[in-house]
N, C-alpha and C positions, 0 to 999 in steps of 0.2 A: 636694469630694473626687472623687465621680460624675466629673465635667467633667475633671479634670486627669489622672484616668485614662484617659478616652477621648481627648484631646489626646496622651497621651503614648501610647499604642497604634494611632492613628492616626499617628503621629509616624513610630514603627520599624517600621509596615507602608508608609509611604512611604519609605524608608530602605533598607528589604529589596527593595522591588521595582525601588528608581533603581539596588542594588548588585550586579545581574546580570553574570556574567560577559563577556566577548566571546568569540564564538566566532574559531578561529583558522585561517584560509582556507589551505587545500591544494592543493596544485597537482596536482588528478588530471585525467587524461585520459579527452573523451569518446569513449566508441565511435562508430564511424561506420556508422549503422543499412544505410545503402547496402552493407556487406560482406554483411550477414547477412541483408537482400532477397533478395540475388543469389541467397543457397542453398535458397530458397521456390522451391518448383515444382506447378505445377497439376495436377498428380497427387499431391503429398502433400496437400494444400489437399482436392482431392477426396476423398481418404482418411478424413481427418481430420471432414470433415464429418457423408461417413454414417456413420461411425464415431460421432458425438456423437447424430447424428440417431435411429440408429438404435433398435430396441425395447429392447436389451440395457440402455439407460439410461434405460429407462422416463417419458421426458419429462423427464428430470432437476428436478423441483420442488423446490422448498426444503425441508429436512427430509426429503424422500423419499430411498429407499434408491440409486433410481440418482442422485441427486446427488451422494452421495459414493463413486461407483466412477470408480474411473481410467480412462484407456485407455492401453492399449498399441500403440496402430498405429503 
């Protein structure tokens, strides 16, 4: 009885996992990262940096308070 349980429960856990849905393919558009390159500039880059680098985010460690402060630059 044991056996014909586990035959049958093995059965419709093969059954369950052959009966997955398909997913249905969309036709989205990718961005083209090359637009959004172009509006990076090496003064915002540098901004940005000392701005992360800087004391105010205390080393940013994990769990540490400057980890979770934003910046506004």
């Amino acid at each position: 009885m044991k056996s014909l349980l586990s035959i049958a429960s093995l059965s419709l856990l093969f059954i369950a996992c052959g009966s997955s849905q398909k997913s249905k393919t969309t036709n989205t558009k990718v961005a083209d990262p090359s637009v959004y390159a172009a509006t990076i500039t090496q003064d915002d880059l540098k901004t940005a940096l000392y701005t992360f680098a800087s004391d105010a985010f205390e080393g940013r460690e994990t769990g540490a308070e400057g980890q979770k402060k934003l910046s506004t630059f």
